[in-house]
C-alpha positions in Angstrom: 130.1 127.6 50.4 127.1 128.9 51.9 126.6 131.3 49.5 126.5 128.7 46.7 123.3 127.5 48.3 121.6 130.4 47.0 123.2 130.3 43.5 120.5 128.7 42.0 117.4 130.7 43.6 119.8 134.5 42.4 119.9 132.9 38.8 116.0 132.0 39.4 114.8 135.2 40.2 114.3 137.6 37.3 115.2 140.5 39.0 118.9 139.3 40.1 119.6 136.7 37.4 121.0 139.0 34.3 122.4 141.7 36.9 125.3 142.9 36.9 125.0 145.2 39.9 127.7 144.0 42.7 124.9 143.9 45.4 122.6 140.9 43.3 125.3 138.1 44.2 124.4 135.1 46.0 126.3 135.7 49.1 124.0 139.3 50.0 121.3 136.8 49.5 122.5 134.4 52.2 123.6 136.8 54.6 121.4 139.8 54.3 124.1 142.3 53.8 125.0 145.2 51.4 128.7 143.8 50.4 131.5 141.5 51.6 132.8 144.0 54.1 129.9 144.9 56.0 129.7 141.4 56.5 133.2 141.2 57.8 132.2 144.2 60.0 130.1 142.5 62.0 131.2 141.9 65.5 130.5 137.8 65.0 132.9 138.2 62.0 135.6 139.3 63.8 138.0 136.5 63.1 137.0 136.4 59.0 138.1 140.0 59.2 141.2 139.4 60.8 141.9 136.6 58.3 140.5 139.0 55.4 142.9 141.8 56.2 145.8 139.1 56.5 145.3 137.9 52.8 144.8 141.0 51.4 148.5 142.0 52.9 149.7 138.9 52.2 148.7 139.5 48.3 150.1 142.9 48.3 153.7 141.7 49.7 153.8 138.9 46.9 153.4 140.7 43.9 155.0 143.7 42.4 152.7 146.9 41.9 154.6 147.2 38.4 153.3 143.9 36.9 149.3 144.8 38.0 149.7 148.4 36.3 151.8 146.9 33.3 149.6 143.4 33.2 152.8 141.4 33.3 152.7 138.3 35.4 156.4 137.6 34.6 157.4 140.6 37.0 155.3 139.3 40.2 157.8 138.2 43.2 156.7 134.9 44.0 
């Protein structure tokens, strides 16, 4: 949500608007950082990075690696 504050001044500047590097995104804009994780890696961001790791584990124990490789949604364990 904060991020989205920015949106309009990234698609504004001429330099970030028709990017498609990973680093001209709204949110390194907001927050001064290089990518979502050094964000996370900041001691005040503890808790997001706690939360982070938990849904990235939680993804990862709801789906079967099979289906990603083979692209078939009808084999993820929901």
């Amino acid at each position: 949500m904060k991020a989205g504050v920015n949106l309009q001044d990234n698609l504004l500047d001429p330099k970030t608007a028709f990017s498609n590097e990973l680093l001209d995104c709204p949110l390194t804009r907001t927050f001064g950082c290089e990518s979502v994780f050094d964000l996370l890696e900041r001691p005040e961001n503890a808790y997001r990075l706690r939360r982070a790791g938990a849904a990235m584990h939680g993804s990862h124990m709801a789906s079967n690696f099979g289906a990603v490789m083979a692209g078939d949604s009808s084999l993820l364990i929901v």
